[in-house]
C-alpha positions in Angstrom: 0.0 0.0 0.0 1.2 3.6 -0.5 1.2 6.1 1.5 -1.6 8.6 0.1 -3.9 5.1 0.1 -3.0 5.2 3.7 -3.1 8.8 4.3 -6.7 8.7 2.7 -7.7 5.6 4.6 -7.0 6.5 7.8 -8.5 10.2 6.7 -11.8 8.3 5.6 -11.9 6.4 9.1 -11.8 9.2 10.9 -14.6 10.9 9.3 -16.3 7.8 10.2 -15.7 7.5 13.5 -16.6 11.4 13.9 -20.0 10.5 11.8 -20.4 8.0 14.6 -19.3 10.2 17.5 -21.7 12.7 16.5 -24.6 10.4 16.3 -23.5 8.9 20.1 -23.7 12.5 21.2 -27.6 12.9 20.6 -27.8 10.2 23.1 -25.6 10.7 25.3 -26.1 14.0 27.1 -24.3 14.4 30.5 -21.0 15.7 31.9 -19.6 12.3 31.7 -20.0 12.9 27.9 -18.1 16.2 27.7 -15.3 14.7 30.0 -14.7 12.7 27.7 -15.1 14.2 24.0 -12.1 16.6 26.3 -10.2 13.5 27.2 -10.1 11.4 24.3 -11.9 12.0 21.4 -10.6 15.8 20.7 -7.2 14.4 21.1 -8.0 12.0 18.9 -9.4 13.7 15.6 -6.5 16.3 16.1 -3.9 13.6 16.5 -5.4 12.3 13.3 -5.8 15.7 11.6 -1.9 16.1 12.2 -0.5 13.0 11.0 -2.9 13.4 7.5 -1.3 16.2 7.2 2.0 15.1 8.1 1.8 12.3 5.5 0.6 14.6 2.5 3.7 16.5 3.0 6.1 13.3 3.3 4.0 12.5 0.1 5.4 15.6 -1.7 9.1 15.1 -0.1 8.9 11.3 -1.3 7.5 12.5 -4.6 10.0 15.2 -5.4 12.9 13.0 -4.1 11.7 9.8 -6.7 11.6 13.2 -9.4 15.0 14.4 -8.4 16.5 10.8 -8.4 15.0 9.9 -12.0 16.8 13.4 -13.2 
């Protein structure tokens, strides 16, 4: 597998679990609820968020350095 098909996998699975978070939110209402979206799942997507975006730009590193080496 390559890295963008893992960058846009792992991308994809975290817009799922957010679809799902969302959905567990409108049931569950209570402070328990927000201590945790603050504990773990915010951490989460953001952890996520930064290491898509960390992989796109190895893409472009890995890309130009194939480009470079072919030259």
């Amino acid at each position: 597998m390559s890295l963008q098909h893992n960058r846009a996998r792992l991308a994809g699975l975290s817009k799922e679990l957010n679809r799902s978070w969302q959905e567990t939110q409108d049931q569950w209402r209570d402070q328990k609820r927000a201590e945790f979206e603050i504990a773990y799942m915010r951490p989460l997507f953001d952890s996520v968020e930064n290491a898509v975006s960390a992989m796109e730009d190895l893409d472009k590193i890995l890309k130009k350095l194939r480009q470079d080496c072919e030259s």
